[in-house]
N, C-alpha and C positions, 0 to 999 in steps of 0.2 A: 639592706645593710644597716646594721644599728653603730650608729654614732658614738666612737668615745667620750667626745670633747667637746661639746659648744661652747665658743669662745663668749662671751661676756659683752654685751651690748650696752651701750650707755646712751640712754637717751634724753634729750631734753625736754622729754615729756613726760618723763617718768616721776614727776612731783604732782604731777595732777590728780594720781591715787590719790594724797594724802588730803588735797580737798575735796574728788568728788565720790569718792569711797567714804562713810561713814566709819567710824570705830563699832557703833552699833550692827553692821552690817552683817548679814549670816555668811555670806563670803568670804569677809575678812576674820570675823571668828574663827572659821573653821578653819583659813592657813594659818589662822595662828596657834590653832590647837590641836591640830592633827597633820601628825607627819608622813607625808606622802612618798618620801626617800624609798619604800621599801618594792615601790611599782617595777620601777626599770631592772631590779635584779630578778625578782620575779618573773618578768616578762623576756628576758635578756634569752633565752633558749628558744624563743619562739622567732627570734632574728638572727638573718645570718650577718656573721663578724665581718667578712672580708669584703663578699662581693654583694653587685646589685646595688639600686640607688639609695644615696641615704632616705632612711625611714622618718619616720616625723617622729619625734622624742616621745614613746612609749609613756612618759610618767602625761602628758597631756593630752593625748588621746584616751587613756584611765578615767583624766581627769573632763573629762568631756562626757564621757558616758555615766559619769557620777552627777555631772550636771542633768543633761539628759533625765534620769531617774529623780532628780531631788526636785526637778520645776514639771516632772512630766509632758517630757515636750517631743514633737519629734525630728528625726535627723534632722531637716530643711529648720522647721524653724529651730534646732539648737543651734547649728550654725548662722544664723541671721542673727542672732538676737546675742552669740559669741563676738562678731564683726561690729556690733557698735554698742553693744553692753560692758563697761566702763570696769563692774563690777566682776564681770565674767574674768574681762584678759586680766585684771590683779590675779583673780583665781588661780588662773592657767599661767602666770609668772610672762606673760605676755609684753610686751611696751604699747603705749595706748594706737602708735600708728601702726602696728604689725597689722596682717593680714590673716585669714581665715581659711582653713584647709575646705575644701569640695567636701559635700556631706556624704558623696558614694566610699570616700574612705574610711566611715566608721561601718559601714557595713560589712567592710575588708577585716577593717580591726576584730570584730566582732566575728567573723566566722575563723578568721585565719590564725589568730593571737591569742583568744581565751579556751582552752579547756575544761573541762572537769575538775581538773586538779586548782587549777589557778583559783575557781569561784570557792573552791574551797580555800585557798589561801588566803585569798583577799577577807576571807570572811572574819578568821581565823586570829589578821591582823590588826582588826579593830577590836576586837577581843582582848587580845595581847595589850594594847595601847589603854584601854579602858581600866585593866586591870595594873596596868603600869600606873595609872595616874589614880590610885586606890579610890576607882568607882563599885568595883564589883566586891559586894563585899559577903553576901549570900551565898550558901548553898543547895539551894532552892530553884528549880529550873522548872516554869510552867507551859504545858504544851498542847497545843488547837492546833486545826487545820482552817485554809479558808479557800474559800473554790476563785478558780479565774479560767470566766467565757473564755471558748474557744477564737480564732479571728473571722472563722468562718463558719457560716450555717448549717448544721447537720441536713442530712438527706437519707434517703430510706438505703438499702445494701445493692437494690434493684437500679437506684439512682446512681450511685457511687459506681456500679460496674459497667454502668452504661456511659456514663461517661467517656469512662477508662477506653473502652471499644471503640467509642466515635474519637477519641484523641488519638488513636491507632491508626487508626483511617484515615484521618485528615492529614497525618503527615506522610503516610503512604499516598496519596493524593498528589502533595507536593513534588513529590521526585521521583514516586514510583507506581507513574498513574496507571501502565500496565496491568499492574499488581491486583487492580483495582478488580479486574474484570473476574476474580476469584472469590471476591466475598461472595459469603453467602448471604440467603435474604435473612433482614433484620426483623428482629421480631414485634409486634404492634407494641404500642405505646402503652398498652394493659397486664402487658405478658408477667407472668410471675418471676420468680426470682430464678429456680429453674430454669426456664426455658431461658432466659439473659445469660445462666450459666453456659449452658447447652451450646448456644451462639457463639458467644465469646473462645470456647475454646473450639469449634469448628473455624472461627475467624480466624486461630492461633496456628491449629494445623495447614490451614490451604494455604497459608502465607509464611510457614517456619521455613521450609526452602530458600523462595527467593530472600529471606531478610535476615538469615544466620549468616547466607554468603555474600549480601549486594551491598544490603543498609547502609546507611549512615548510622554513627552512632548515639544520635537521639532514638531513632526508629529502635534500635536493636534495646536500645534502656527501656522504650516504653513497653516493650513486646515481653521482657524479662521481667518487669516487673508483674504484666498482668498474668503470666506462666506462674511466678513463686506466689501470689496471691491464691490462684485457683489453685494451685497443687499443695500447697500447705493448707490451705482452708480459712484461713486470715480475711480472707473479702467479706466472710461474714461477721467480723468484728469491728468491720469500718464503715465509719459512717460520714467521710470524705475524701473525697482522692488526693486532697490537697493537704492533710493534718490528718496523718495515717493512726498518728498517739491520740489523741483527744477523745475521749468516752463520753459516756452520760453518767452525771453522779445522781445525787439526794440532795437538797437543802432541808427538807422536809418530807415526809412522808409521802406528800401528794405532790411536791414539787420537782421538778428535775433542774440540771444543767447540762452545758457540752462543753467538757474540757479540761481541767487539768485541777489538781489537790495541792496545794502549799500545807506542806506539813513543819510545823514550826514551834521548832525550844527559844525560850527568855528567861531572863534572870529576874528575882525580883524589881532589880532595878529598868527594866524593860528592855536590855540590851539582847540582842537576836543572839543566841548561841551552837544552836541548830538546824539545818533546814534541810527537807527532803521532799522532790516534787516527784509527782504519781499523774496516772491518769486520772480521771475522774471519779473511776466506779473502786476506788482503792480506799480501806478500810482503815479509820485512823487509827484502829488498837494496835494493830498490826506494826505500823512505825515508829512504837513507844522505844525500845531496845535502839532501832539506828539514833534516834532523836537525842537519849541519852551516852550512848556511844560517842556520836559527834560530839557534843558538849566539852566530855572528859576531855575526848584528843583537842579540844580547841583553848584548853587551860582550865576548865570550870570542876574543881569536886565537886560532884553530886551527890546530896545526902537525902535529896527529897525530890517529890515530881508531886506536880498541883495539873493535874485536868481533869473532862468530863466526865463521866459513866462511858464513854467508850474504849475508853484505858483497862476499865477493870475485865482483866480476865484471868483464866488461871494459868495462860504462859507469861501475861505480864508480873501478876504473883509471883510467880518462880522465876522471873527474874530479877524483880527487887528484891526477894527475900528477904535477909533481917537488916542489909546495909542500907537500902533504899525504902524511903518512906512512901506510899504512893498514897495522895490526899484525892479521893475521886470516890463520886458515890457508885455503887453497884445500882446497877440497871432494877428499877422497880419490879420487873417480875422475880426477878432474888430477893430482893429484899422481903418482897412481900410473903415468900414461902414461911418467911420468920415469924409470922402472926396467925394465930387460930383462926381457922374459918367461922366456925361458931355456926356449922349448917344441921346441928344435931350426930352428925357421923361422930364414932370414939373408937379409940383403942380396945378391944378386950382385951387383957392382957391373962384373963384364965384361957380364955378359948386360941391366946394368939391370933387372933386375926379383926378385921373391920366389921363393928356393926352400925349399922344405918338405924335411923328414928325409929323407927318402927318394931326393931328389935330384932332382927333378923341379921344372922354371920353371912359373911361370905365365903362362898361355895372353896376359892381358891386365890390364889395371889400369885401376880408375877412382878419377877424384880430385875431393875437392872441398873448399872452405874452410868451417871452419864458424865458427860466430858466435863463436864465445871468441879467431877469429883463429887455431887450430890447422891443419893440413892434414891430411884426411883419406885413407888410402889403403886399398880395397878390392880385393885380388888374387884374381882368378878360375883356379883349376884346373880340368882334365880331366875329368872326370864318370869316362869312359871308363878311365881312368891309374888314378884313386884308387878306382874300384872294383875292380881287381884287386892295390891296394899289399898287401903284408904289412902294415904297420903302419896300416890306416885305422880298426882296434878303438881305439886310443887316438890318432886323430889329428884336433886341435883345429879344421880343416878342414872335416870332414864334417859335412854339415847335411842335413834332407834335401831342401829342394829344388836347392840348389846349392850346391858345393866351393869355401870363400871365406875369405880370412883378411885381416884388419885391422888396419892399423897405425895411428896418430893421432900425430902428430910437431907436436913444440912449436914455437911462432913463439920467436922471440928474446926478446920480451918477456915470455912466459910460465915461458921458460926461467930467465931472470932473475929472477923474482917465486919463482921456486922455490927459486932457489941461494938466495934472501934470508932466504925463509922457513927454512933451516936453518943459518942463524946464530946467535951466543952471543946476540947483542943483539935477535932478533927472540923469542928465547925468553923473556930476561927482561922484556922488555915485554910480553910476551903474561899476563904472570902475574896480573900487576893487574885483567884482564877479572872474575874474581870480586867484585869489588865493586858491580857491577851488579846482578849476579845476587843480592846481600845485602839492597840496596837495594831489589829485585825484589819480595824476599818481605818486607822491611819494609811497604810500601806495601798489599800483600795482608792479610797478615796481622796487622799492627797496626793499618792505616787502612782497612778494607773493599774495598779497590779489587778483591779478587777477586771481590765480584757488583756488577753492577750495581744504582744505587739507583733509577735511573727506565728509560723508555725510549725509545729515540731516539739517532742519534750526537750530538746537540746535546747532548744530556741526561747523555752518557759524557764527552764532551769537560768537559762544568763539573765531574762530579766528578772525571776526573784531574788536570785542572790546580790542584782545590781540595786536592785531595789533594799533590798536587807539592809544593805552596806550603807546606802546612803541613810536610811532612818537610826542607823547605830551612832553613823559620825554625828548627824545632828543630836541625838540624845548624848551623847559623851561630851559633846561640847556645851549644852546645857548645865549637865550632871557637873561640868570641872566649873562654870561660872560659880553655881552654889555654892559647892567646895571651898573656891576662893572667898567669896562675901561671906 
């Protein structure tokens, strides 16, 4: 039951703030800079009005999990260090001698009280506030992704399902040791993935009878889930039983991870505007459109977008078209289509067709459009010719199943996006893209977001956006001291 009215405490200890609370304090800044009024109406549909006991005041369990995220700490120790952190209870509108809620009820808070919608709102409202207090003053929103470990350690699909089986058993063990006398034999320790297949759902058949009609309803959960695994074909996309979401991405070429994608818009001023989390193997170009979408709905015109070469493509193209600026260089294999090879091959343009050093046309040419909108052209040689040129030791030609050289020629529009991109003013706006990347590692390494704290995308999504939130309020409350001085 959510409380209308707490009546108003007066305590004689309530002047001790003003000695052992600093003015310089980031605690006391931020209540005095950021209004937190907007949590309990927020939150006000996710409790009920009438019945059930009262609830513990929504705006401080908010404010607990902003603490949480801004010292990076976990439940146990944010509650300890809220119970005699001096600094904390001012935060939390506390009196120095109140008491401390059990920390299993931010776990409650957190599965039962925030949605989807809400992490959006909350975000949304520091936005609003920043832009209230004429911080945001840019049209300009730049946009990275940054990875964050999974909480647990991948395992091969042969591990993951094996698992899955023996947790099946072991609670049929429990209550239905009967049951037991029906598995079938388990497969060695070596067995492919197949054959753990194979198993697994002979263990599902001789056991569907007794455990659709006897089970407990753990057994019957554990049994349904290894059923829609195998029968949708998902088991081979997982690479834990426990963090069914968590992929493997990229950092680099040779490098991998296990786990989830923070895809994230800011404003020149560094204020979070955007966020959208993926699994691991999810492609940043791909999120440019929701990244800029969010922005808009969250109050920000957008006139420009500053990120990497993995932006440029040609549905991001056509979706900034001529209102949106996109500041990002094209992937060096386009760009480089834009410069002569200089390998002797030319144009004939009597003969229409390609000739090679040596002086000799080709036989025929194939062409085709490819997706970037480029034209591709594939010139076929002699076999016969280029096996007796002088020069086929170094001629870029010879291949061994057939004698083929290729050109790729730009559309007008890619042309254009190229001349752009080697302008004064594409360069100086390109330059600003490092404050993402500051931000990047802010987030990681001063707020935890480099491991994940639960598991589940539900679970990454609450703490990016918890984490978002708190790095906005502290930059907003920075950004208003300047202001003021």
């Amino acid at each position: 039951m959510l409380r209308e009215n707490t009546q108003m405490k007066l305590s004689q200890y309530r002047s001790l703030y003003d000695v052992i609370v600093p003015k310089d304090n980031l605690l006391r800044k931020i209540k005095e800079n950021i209004d937190f009024s907007f949590v309990n109406p927020m939150l006000r549909e996710q409790y009920c009005e009438n019945f059930g006991r009262p609830a513990t005041e929504p705006e401080m369990m908010f404010k607990l999990m902003f603490l949480k995220k801004l010292y990076d700490l976990s439940d146990e120790q944010l509650v300890q260090n809220a119970y005699v952190n001096m600094a904390y209870k001012y935060f939390l509108d506390l009196d120095p001698e109140d008491g401390m809620i059990d920390s299993s009820l931010m776990t409650k808070f957190r599965k039962t009280r925030i949605t989807e919608d809400i992490l959006e709102e909350m975000l949304k409202e520091t936005i609003r506030q920043a832009i209230d207090k004429g911080i945001i003053k840019s049209n300009t929103i730049i946009v990275d992704s940054t990875h964050t470990e999974a909480a647990v350690r991948p395992k091969t699909v042969t591990q993951v399902l094996r698992n899955l089986s023996k947790q099946l058993r072991k609670e049929i063990y429990k209550t239905m040791y009967d049951l037991s006398e029906k598995f079938p034999e388990k497969p060695s320790e070596t067995a492919e993935l197949s054959e753990e297949i194979e198993y697994t759902r002979r263990l599902l058949e001789c056991t569907e009878k007794e455990i659709t009609e006897y089970a407990n309803q753990k057994i019957k959960g554990i049994y349904d889930r290894i059923k829609e695994l195998l029968d949708t074909g998902r088991i081979r996309e997982i690479r834990s039983k426990d963090d069914e979401d968590a992929r493997f991405g990229h950092k680099t070429p040779t490098r991998t991870f296990f786990g989830y994608k923070n895809h994230i818009a800011m404003t020149e001023e560094r204020i979070i505007t955007g966020i959208e989390v993926t699994s691991g193997e999810a492609p940043d170009g791909k999120q440019l459109e929701t990244l800029v979408e969010k922005s808009k709905k969250n109050g920000i015109e957008v006139k420009e977008v500053v990120g990497d070469m993995a932006y440029v493509s040609k549905d991001n193209l056509e979706y900034c078209g001529d209102k949106i600026t996109l500041i990002a260089k094209s992937n060096p294999v386009i760009a480089g289509l834009a410069a002569p090879k200089n390998d002797g091959f030319e144009y004939n343009k009597d003969a229409g067709t390609m000739q090679c050093p040596a002086g000799e046309l080709a036989m025929r040419v194939e062409k085709r459009e490819l997706e970037s909108g480029n034209i591709f052209y594939r010139y076929v040689f002699s076999k016969r010719k280029c096996k007796n040129c002088p020069l086929k030791d170094s001629c870029p030609a010879i291949h061994k199943s057939e004698n083929t050289y290729s050109v790729t020629v730009l559309n007008e529009q890619n042309k254009a996006r190229l001349e752009f991109e080697q302008t004064e003013e594409f360069g100086k706006r390109l330059e600003v893209r490092y404050r993402i990347e500051e931000k990047n590692g802010e987030l990681k390494q001063a707020h935890g977001l480099g491991k994940a704290n639960s598991m589940g995308l539900a679970a990454m999504r609450l703490q990016t956006f918890f984490t978002a939130f708190a790095v906005n309020v502290k930059r907003i409350v920075k950004l208003t001291e300047r202001k003021v001085a």
